[in-house]
C-alpha positions in Angstrom: 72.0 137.3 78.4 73.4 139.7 81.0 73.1 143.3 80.8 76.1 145.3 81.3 76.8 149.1 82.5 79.7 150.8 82.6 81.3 151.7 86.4 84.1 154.3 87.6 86.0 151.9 90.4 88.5 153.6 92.4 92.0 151.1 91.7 92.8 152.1 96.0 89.6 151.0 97.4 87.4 149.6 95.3 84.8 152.8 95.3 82.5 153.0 92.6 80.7 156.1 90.9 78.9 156.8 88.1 81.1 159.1 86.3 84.9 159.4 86.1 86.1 162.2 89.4 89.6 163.3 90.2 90.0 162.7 93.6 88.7 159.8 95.6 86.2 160.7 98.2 86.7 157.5 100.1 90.3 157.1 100.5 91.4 160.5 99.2 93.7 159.5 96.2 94.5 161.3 93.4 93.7 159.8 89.7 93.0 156.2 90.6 89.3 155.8 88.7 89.5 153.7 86.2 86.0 152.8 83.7 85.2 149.1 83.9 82.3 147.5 82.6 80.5 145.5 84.8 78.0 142.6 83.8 74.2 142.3 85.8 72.6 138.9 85.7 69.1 139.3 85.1 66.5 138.6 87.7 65.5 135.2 86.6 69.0 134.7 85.3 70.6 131.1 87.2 74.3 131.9 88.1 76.7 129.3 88.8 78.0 130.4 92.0 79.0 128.3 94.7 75.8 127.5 96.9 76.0 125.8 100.4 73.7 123.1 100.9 73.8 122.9 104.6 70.7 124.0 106.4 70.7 126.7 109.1 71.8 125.3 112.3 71.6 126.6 116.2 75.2 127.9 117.0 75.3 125.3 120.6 75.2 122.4 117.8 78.4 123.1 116.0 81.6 121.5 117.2 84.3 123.7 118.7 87.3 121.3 117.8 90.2 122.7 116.1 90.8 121.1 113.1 93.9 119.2 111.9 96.5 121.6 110.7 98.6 120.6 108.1 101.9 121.1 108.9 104.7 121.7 106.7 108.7 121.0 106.8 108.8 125.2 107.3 109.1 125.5 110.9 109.4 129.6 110.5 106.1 129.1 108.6 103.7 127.1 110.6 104.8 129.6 113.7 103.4 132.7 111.5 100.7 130.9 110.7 99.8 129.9 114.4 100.6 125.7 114.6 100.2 125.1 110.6 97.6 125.1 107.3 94.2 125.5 108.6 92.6 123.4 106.1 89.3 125.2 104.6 91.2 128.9 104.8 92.0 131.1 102.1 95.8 132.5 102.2 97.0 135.9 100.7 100.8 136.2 100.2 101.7 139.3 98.9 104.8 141.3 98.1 107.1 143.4 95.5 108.0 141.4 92.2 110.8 139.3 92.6 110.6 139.0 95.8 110.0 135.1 96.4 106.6 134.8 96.5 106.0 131.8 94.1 109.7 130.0 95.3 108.0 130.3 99.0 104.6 128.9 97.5 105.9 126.4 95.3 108.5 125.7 98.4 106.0 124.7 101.1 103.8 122.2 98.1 107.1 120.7 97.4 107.5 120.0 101.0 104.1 118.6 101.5 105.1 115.2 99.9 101.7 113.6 101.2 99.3 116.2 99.8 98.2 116.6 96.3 98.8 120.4 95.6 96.9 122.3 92.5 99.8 124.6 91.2 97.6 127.4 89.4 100.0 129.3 87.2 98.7 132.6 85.1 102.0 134.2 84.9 104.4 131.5 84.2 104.7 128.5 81.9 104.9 124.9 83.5 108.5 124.8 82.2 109.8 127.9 84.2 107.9 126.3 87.4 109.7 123.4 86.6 113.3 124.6 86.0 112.4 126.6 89.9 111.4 123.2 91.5 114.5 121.3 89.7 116.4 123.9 91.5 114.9 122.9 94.8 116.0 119.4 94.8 112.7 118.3 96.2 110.3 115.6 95.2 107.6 116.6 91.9 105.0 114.1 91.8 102.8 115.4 93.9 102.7 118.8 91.9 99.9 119.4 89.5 100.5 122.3 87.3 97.4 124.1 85.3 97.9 126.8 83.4 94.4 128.4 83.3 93.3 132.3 84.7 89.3 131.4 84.0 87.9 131.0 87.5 85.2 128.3 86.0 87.5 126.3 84.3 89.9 126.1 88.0 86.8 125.6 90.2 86.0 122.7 88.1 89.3 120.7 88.4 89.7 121.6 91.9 86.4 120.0 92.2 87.3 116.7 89.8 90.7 116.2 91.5 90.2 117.0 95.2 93.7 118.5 95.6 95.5 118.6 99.7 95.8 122.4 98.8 95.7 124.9 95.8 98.5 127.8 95.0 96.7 130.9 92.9 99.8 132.6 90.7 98.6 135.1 91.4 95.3 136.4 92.1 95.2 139.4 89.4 95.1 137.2 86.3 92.0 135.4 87.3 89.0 136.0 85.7 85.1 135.7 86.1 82.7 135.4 83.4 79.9 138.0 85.7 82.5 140.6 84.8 83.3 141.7 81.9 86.4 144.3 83.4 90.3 143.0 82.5 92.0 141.2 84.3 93.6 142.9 87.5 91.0 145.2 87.9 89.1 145.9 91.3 86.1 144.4 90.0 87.8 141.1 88.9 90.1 140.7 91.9 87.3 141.3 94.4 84.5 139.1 92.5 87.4 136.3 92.2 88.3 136.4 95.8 85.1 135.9 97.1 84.8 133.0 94.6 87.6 131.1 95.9 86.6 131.9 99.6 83.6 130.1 98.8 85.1 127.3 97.1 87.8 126.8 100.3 84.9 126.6 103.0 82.6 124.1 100.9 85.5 121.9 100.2 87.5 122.3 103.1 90.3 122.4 100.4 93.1 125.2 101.7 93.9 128.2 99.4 97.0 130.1 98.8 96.4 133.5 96.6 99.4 135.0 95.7 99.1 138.8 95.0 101.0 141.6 94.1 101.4 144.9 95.5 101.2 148.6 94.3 104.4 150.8 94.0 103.3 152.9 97.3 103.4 149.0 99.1 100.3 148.3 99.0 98.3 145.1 98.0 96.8 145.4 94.6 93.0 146.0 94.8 91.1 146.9 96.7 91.1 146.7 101.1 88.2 144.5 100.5 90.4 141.9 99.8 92.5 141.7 103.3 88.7 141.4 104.4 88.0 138.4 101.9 90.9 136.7 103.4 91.6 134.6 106.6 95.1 135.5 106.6 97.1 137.9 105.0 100.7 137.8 104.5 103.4 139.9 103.7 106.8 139.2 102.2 109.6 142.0 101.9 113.3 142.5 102.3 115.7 144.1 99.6 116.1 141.9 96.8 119.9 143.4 96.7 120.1 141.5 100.3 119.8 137.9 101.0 117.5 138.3 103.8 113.5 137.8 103.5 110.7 138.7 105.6 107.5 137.3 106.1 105.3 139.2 108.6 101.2 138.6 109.1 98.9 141.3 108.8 95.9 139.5 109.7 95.5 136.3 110.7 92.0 134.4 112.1 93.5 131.8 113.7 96.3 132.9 115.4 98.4 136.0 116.6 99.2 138.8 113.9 102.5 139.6 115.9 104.3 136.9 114.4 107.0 137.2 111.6 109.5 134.9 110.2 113.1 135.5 108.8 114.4 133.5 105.4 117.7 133.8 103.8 117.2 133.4 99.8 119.6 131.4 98.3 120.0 129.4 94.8 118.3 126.1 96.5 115.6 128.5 97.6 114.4 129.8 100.7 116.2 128.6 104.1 114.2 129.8 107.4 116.8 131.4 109.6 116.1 130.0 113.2 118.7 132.5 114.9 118.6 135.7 113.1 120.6 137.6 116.0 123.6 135.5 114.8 123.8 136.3 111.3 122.6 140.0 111.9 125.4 140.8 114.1 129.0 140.5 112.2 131.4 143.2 114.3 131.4 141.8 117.3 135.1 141.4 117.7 136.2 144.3 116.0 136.7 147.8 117.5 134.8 150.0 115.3 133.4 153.4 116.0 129.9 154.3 114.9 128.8 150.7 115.3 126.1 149.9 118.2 124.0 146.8 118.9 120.3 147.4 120.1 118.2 144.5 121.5 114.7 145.1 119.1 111.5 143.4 118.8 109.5 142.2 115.6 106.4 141.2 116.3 106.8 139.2 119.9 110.0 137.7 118.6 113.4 139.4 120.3 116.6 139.3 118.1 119.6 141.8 118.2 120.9 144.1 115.3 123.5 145.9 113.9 123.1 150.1 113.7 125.9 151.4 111.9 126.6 155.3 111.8 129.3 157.6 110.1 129.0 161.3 111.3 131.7 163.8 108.9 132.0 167.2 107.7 129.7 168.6 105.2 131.6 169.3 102.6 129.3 170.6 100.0 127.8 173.4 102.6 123.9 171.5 103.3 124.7 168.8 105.7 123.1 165.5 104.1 120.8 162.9 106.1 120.6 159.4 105.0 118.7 156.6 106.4 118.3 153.2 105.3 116.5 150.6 107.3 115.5 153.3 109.3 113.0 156.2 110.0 114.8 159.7 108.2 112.2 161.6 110.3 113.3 160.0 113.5 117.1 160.5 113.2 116.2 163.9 112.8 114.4 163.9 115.4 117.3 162.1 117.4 119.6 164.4 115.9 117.8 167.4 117.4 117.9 165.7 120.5 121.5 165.3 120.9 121.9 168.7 119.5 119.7 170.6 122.0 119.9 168.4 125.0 123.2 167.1 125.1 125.7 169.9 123.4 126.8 168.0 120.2 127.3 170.3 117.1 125.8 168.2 114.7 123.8 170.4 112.7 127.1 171.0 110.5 128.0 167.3 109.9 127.0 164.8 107.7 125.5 162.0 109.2 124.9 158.5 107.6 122.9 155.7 109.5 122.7 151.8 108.3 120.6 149.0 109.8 122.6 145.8 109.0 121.3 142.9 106.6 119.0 145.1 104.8 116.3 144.9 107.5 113.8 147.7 107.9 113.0 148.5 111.5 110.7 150.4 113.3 110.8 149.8 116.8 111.4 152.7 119.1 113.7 150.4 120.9 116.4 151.1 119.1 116.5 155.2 119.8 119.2 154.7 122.4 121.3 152.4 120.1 121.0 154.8 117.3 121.9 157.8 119.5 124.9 155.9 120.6 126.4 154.5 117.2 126.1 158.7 116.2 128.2 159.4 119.1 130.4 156.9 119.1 131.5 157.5 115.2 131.2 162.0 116.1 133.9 161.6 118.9 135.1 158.3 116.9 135.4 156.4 120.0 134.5 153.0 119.7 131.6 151.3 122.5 131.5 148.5 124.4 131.7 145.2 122.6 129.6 143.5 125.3 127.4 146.1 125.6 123.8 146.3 123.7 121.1 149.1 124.1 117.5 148.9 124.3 115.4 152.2 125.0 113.1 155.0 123.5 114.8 159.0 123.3 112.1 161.2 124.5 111.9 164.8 122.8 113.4 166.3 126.8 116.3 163.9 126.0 114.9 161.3 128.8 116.1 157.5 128.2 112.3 156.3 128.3 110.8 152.1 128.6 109.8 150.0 126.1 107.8 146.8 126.0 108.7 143.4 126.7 112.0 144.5 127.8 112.8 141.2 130.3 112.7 139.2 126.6 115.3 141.9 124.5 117.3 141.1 127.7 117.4 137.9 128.0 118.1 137.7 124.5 121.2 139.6 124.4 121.9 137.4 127.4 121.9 134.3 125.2 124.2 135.7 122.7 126.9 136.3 125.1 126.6 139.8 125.9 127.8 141.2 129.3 126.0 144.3 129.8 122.7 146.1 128.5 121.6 149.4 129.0 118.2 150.1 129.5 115.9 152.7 130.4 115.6 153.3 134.5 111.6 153.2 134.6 112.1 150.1 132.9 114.4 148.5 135.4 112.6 150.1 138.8 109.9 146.8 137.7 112.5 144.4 136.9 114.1 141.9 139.3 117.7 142.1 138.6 118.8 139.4 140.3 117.4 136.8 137.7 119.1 138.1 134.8 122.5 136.4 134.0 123.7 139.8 132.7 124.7 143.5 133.8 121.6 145.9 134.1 122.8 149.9 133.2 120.0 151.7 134.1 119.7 155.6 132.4 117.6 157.8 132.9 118.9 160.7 130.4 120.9 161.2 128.3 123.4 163.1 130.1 124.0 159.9 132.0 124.6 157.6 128.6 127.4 159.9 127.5 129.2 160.2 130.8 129.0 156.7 130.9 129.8 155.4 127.3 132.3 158.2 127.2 133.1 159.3 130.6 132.5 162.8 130.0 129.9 165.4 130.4 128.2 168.1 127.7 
């Protein structure tokens, strides 16, 4: 039998100690030890872990093919992922509950008609997995549920049947018999992971873990996991909005500056090829306080929708709301316009709302922020043609951002007449190739007298 000892494991990182502390020496968290009892094999004890049989080998003998992707109906998808499933790789999906984790799972199995996938469900029952894929619409045979969290008992099937890929719902109900912890613990999450990493290469057999994250946004367990992992991928967006996002954190075979965009619907998820389209809905009205800047996620361009609404305080403290967007940065901004341009805004209210629900923290946006404040304090509505795409420095300067030739030629293809940018930016650019007006700013003096033909 195995001997057993009992462990303090930080539930942040995953450090161990061998009494209960208050703080976390390693990551600096409050309160996250938690006891768990940990099971030692003894020294001639045989384990059943997964053992490669393949003999070492000199490094100029191995091929350097790629191998076949699999590639799914998801376009949005096989772009994060860099061209498609590589087969052999361990997946980590993660996000809030309720978010659409297992519909985006049990989405891209359903659309893999040709692959046998192993559904792994420890949360639900096979009817609720059911009633989701009925709602889909999509083929079923192909779907093999087993409800099962005993890693033994899944490695074994996985094994028998030989499945085209596997889907773990999720990760934290998964078990090992070498530890004796609870489920979800860092012990068990960790000692799991590595397990089905193992399992993945031997077989070749692709692996999806689905996992859930803390409430500070964090994946559950430990960091060692993201370093388990081949790729690691995020899913957020309100759940009161219709709009999803899946960004990559970490990805081995491919770029981590890829995200894609989904719009949740009763059907399930439908990838949005054209997110500037659906993020932009006042186009044609004249509104004040509403200003389109030309952002980046990832190395994907797209335009949004910053909405402001500056009005008296009426309760004596002026309130600041953000949503979508940095608070600390429209104060900053707010500062800015206060102390370098004139505007009394330090007795206003001032509201700021990035369209669709999206969260956004490019730096790009400063100038379309700044302009949406303005527009809405003097209640003078901007440009319809016009988008923004710049950084506000702290000396009120309109300063460059990255990849600016793609956030033009993106608001370009939408129709747009004019963008203004920031005047280092445009001293590199040849202006002649763009099928749309450059306004080129250097501070912010020059964005109000031209937005509003005055000076302050």
């Amino acid at each position: 039998m195995a001997r057993s000892k009992s462990v303090w494991v930080c539930q942040n990182c995953g450090a161990e100690s061998p009494k209960w502390i208050g703080r976390c020496p390693v990551c600096g968290e409050w309160n996250t030890y938690v006891e768990e009892i940990v099971a030692k094999p003894l020294k001639n004890a045989v384990t059943n872990d997964i053992i490669s049989t393949e003999p070492p080998r000199p490094l100029s003998g191995v091929s350097s093919t790629d191998r076949q992707r699999i590639i799914t109906n998801t376009k949005e998808f096989n772009r994060v992922l860099g061209g498609g499933i590589v087969p052999g790789s361990l997946i980590l999906l993660g996000g809030e509950p309720g978010i659409g984790k297992s519909t985006l799972a049990l989405q891209i199995a359903l659309q893999l008609p040709s692959l046998t996938t192993l559904y792994i469900s420890g949360e639900e029952s096979a009817e609720q997995i059911k009633l989701r894929a009925n709602r889909m619409g999509m083929p079923q045979d192909h779907i093999l549920i087993y409800s099962e969290t005993r890693f033994g008992y899944i490695a074994d099937q996985i094994r028998k049947l030989k499945p085209g890929l596997v889907v773990i719902d999720s990760i934290q109900t998964i078990t090992t018999e070498e530890i004796e912890s609870s489920a979800g613990s860092v012990s068990q999450i960790r000692e799991s992971a590595g397990k089905f990493l193992a399992l993945a290469k031997q077989t070749g057999i692709p692996v999806i873990l689905i996992g859930h994250i803390t409430k500070e946004g964090t994946l559950a367990g430990p960091k060692v996991l993201e370093h388990i992992v081949d790729v690691v991928l995020h899913f957020e967006g309100d759940p009161k909005f219709l709009f999803r996002i899946l960004r990559v954190l970490k990805n081995r075979f491919g770029s981590t500056s890829e995200l894609a965009l989904f719009e949740m619907k009763e059907s399930g998820l439908v990838e949005i090829t054209n997110p500037s389209e659906l993020l932009l809905s006042h186009l044609d009205d004249n509104l004040s306080g509403i200003a389109t800047a030309a952002t980046l996620e990832g190395i994907r361009p797209f335009l949004i929708e910053t909405q402001s609404l500056v009005s008296t305080a009426v309760y004596g403290t002026p309130q600041r709301t953000s949503t979508g967007f940095d608070i600390r940065r429209l104060h900053m901004l707010l500062a800015v316009l206060e102390k370098r341009a004139g505007f009394r805004l330090s007795a206003r209210d001032v509201f700021l709302n990035i369209a669709g629900g999206l969260k956004v923290d490019d730096p790009g946006i400063d100038l379309a922020v700044t302009a949406a404040i303005l527009s809405s304090y003097l209640d003078n509505p901007l440009p319809e043609s016009l988008a923004f795409s710049a950084e506000i420095g702290l000396s009120g300067e309109v300063r460059p951002v990255a990849r600016i030739e793609q956030r033009i030629g993106e608001a370009a293809r939408l129709g747009f007449k004019k963008i203004m940018i920031s005047g280092y930016n445009a001293q590199k650019l040849n202006l002649q190739k763009f099928r749309i007006t450059i306004v080129a700013v250097k501070k912010m003096e020059e964005v109000i007298k031209y937005l509003f033909n005055q000076k302050n």
